[in-house]
DRENTI-647059 format. One record per residue (C-alpha): residue number from 1; residue in one letter; z, x, y. Coordinates in nm, 2 decimals. Layout:
% DRENTI-647059
{r NUM, "A", {Z, X, Y}}
...
This chain:
% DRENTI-647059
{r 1, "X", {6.08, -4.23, -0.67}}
{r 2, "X", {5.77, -4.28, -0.60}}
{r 3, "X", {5.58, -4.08, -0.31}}
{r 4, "X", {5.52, -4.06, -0.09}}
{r 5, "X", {5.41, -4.36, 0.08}}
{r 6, "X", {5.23, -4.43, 0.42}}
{r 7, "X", {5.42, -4.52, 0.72}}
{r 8, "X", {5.22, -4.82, 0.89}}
{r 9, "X", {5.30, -5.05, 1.21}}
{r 10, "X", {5.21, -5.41, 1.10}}
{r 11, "X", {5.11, -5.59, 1.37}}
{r 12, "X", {5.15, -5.96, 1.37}}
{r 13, "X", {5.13, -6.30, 1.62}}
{r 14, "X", {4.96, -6.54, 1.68}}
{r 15, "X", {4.96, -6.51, 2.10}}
{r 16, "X", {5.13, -6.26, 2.32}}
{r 17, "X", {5.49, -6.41, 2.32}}
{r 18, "X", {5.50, -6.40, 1.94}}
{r 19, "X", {5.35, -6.06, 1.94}}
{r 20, "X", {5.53, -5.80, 1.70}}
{r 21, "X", {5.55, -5.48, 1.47}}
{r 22, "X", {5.71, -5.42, 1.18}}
{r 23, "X", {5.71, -5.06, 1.02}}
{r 24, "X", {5.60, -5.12, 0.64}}
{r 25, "X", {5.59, -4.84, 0.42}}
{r 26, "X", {5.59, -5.09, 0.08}}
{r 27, "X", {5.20, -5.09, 0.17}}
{r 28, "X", {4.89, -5.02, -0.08}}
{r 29, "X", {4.57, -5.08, -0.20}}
{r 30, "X", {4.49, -5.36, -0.47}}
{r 31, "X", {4.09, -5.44, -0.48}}
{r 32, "X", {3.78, -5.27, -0.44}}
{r 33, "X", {3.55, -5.55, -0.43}}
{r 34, "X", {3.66, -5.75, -0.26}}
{r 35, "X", {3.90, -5.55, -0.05}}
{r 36, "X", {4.27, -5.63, -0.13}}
{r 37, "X", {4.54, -5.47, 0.00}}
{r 38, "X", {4.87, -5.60, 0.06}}
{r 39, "X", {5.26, -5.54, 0.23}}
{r 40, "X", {5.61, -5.61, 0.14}}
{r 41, "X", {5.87, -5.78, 0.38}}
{r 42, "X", {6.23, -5.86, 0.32}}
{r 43, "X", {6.21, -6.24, 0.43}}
{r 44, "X", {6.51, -6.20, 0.66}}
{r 45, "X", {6.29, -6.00, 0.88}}
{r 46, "X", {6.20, -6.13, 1.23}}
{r 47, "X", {5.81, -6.06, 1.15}}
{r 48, "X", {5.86, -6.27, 0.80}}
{r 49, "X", {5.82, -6.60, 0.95}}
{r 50, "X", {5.57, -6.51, 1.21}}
{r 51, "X", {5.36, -6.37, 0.89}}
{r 52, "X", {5.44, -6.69, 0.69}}
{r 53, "X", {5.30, -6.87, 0.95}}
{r 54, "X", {5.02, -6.74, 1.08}}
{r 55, "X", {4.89, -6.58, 0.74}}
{r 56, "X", {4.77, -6.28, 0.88}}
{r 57, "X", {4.83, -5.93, 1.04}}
{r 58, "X", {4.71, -5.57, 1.16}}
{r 59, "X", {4.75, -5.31, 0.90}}
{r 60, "X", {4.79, -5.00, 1.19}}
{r 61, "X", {4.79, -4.67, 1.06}}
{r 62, "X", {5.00, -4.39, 1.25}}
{r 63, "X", {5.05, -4.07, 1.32}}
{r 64, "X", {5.27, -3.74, 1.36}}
{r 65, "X", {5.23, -3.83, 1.78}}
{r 66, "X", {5.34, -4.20, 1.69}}
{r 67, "X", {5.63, -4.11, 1.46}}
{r 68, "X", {5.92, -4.18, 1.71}}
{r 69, "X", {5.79, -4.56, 1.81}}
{r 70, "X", {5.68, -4.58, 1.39}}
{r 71, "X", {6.06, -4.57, 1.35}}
{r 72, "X", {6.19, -4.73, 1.68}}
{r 73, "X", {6.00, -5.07, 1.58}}
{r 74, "X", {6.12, -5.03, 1.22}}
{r 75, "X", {6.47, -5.00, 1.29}}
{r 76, "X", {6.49, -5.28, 1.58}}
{r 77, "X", {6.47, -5.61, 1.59}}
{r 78, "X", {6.17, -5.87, 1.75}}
{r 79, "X", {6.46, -6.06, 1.81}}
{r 80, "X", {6.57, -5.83, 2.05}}
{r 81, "X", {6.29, -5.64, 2.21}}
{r 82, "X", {5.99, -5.66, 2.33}}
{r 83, "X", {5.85, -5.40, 2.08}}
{r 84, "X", {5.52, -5.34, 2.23}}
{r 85, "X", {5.61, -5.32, 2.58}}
{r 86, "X", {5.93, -5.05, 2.48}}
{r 87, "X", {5.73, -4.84, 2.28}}
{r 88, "X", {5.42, -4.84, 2.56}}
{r 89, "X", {5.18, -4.92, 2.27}}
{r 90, "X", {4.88, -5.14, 2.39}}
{r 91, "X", {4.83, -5.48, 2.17}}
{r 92, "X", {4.44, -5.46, 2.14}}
{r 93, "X", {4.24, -5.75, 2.06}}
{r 94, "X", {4.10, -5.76, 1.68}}
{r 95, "X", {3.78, -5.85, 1.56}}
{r 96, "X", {3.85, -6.10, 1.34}}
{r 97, "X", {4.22, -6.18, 1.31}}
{r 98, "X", {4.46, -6.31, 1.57}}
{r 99, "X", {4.73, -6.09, 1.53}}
{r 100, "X", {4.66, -5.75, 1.79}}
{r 101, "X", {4.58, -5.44, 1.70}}
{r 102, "X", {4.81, -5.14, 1.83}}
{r 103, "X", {4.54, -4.93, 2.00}}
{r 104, "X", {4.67, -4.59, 1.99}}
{r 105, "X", {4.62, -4.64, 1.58}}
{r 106, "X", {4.37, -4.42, 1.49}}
{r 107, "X", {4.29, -4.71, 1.20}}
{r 108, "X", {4.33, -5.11, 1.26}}
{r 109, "X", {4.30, -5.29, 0.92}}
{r 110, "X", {4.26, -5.70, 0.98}}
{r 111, "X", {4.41, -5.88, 0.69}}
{r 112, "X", {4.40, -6.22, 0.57}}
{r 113, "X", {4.71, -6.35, 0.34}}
{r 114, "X", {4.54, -6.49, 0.07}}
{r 115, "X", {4.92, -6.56, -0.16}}
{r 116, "X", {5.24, -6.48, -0.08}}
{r 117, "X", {5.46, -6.33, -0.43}}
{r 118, "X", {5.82, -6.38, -0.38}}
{r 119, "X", {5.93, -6.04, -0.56}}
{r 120, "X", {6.33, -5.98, -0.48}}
{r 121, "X", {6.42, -5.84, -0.20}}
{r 122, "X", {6.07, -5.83, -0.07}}
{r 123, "X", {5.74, -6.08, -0.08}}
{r 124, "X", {5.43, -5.89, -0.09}}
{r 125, "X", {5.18, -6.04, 0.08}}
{r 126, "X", {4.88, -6.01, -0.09}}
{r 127, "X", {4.55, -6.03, 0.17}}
{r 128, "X", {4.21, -5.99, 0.22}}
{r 129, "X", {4.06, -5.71, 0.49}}
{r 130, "X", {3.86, -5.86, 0.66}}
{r 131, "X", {3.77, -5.57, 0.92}}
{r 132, "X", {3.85, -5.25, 0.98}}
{r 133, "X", {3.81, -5.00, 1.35}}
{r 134, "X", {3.83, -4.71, 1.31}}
{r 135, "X", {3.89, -4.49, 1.67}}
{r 136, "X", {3.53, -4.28, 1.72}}
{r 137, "X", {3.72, -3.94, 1.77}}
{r 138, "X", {3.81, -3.93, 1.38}}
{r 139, "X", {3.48, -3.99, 1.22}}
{r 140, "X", {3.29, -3.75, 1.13}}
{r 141, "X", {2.94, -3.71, 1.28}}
{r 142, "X", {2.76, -3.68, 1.00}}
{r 143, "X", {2.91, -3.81, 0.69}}
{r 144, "X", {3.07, -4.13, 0.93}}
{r 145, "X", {3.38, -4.09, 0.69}}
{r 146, "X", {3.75, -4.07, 0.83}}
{r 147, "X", {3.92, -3.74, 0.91}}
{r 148, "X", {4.29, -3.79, 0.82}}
{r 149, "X", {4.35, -3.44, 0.85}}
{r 150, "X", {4.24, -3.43, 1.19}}
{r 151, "X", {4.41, -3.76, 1.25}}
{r 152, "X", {4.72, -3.63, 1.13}}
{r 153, "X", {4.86, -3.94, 0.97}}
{r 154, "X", {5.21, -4.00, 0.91}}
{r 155, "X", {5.42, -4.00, 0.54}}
{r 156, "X", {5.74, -4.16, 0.44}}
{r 157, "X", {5.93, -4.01, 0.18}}
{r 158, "X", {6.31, -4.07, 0.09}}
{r 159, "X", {6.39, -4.17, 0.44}}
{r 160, "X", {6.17, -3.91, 0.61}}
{r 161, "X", {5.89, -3.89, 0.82}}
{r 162, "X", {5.64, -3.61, 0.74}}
{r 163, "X", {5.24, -3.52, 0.90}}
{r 164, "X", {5.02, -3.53, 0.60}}
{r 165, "X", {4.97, -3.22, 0.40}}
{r 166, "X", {4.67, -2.97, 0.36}}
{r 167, "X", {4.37, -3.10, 0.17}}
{r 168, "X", {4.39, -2.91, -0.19}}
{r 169, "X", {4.07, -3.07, -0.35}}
{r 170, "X", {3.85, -3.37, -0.33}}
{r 171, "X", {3.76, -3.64, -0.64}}
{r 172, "X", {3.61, -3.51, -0.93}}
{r 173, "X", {3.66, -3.11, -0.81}}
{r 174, "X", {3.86, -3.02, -1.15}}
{r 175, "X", {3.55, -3.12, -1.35}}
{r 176, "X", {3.27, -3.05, -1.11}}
{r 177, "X", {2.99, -2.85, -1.31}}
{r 178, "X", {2.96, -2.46, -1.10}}
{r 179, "X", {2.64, -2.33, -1.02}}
């Protein structure tokens, strides 16, 4: 019951026949310093062992325009489809990771698995990020910080997709001293 939660494509592979995505919405921050984060994957999954493997992956945030392939690649199978190439998403190169970033995400997060926690009926992989791009038209010009409402990011909550809400407030506004 808790929500909501973000709606990510994980990108993963090593090279461009083991290419894949995985929608992950089990997805959050751990660490500040150093910069943790991690996922959670039901080892049955077709991404599971390419993860396993390769011990990293693209943490690719989306939006209200990429909710229909967000879905499509969480719903089929790697398996069975070629998931970038049926969604028209470009695999991007990263920075720092071998897995590709999808490069209509306004946000690629590069991750290193540093432990894998088997959990149930998910493993979270815990990982460091390692990088992060961030697509110009988002940032602000003069505080550099991320726009999300002008991205329009994508929410999952209870089995439904939803744009990201209105901003209400900002840290610390409830106490800020008036002038």
């Amino acid at each position: 019951m808790i929500y909501p939660l973000p709606a990510v494509m994980v990108s993963c592979g090593s090279h461009e026949e083991e290419y894949n995505i995985i929608t992950v919405s089990w997805v959050g921050n751990i660490c500040t310093n150093p910069p943790l984060c991690y996922i959670s994957v039901r080892p049955e999954r077709h991404s599971y062992p390419i993860l396993q493997k390769n011990m990293e992956f693209v943490i690719n945030l989306t939006t209200a325009r990429l909710a229909y392939p967000t879905d499509w690649v969480g719903v089929k199978s790697g398996k069975d489809h070629a998931k970038f190439k049926e969604m028209n998403l470009t695999p991007g190169k990263a920075t720092i990771v071998q897995a590709p970033i999808i490069e209509e995400a306004p946000i690629n997060i590069e991750c290193k698995v540093l432990a894998i926690n088997p959990l149930g009926s998910h493993n979270m992989f815990i990982a460091e990020v390692v990088n992060i791009l961030a697509d110009e038209k988002y940032i602000h010009p003069t505080t550099g910080a991320f726009d999300m409402q002008k991205a329009n990011l994508l929410i999952y909550a209870h089995g439904k997709y939803y744009e990201m809400g209105k901003l209400i407030g900002t840290f610390g506004w409830s106490v800020k001293k008036r002038k």
